[in-house]
C-alpha positions in Angstrom: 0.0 0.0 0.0 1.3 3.5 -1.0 1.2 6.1 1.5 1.9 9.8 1.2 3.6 12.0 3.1 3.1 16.1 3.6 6.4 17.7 3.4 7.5 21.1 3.9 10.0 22.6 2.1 11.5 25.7 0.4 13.4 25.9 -2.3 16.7 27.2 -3.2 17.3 28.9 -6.3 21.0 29.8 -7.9 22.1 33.0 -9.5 19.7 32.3 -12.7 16.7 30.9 -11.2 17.3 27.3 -11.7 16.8 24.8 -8.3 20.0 24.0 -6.7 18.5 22.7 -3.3 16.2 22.1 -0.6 15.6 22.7 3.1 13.7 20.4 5.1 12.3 20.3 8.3 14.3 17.4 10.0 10.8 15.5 11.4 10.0 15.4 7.5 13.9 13.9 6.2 13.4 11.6 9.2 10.0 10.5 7.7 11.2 10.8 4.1 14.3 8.5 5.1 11.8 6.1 7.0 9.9 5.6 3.7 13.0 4.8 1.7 14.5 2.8 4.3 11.2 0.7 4.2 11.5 0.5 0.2 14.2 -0.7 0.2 13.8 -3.3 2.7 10.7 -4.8 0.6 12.2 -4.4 -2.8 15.6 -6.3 -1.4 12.6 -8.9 0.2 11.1 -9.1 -2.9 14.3 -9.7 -5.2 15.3 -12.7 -2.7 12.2 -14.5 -3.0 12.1 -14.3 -7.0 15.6 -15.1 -7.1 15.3 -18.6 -4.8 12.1 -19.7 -5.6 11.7 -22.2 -8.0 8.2 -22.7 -9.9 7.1 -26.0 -10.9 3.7 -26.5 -13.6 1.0 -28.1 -12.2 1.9 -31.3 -14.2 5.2 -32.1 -12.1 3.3 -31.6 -9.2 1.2 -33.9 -10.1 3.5 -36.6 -11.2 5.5 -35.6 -8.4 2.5 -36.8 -5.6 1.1 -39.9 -7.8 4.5 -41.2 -8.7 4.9 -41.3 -12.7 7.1 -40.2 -14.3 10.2 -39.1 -13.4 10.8 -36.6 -10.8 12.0 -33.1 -12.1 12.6 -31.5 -8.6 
């Protein structure tokens, strides 16, 4: 589930205009870091569980619990 957060901040503009930075308030980076830091945590989580699970089509299960055929696992 997505959540979003309400920040604060203000913008800090160069010599021409253009963005160069921002200031927070620290209770928002705190919050902001807490949402990345949770991210990440799932995404790394999620990677894992693609990366070591193996599927297997419903007919080598099949010959896998009566017995014929050769096992593939």
């Amino acid at each position: 589930m997505k959540q979003q957060i309400m920040i604060e901040l203000q913008v800090v503009r160069g010599d021409e205009g253009k963005p160069v930075g921002v200031f927070l308030k620290i209770k928002d980076f705190k919050r902001l870091l807490d949402q990345l830091e949770d991210f990440y945590d799932v995404t790394k989580a999620e990677r894992i569980i693609e990366s070591s699970t193996k599927m297997y089509s419903m007919e080598e299960v099949e010959r896998r619990i009566t017995g014929k055929g050769g096992y593939n696992f």
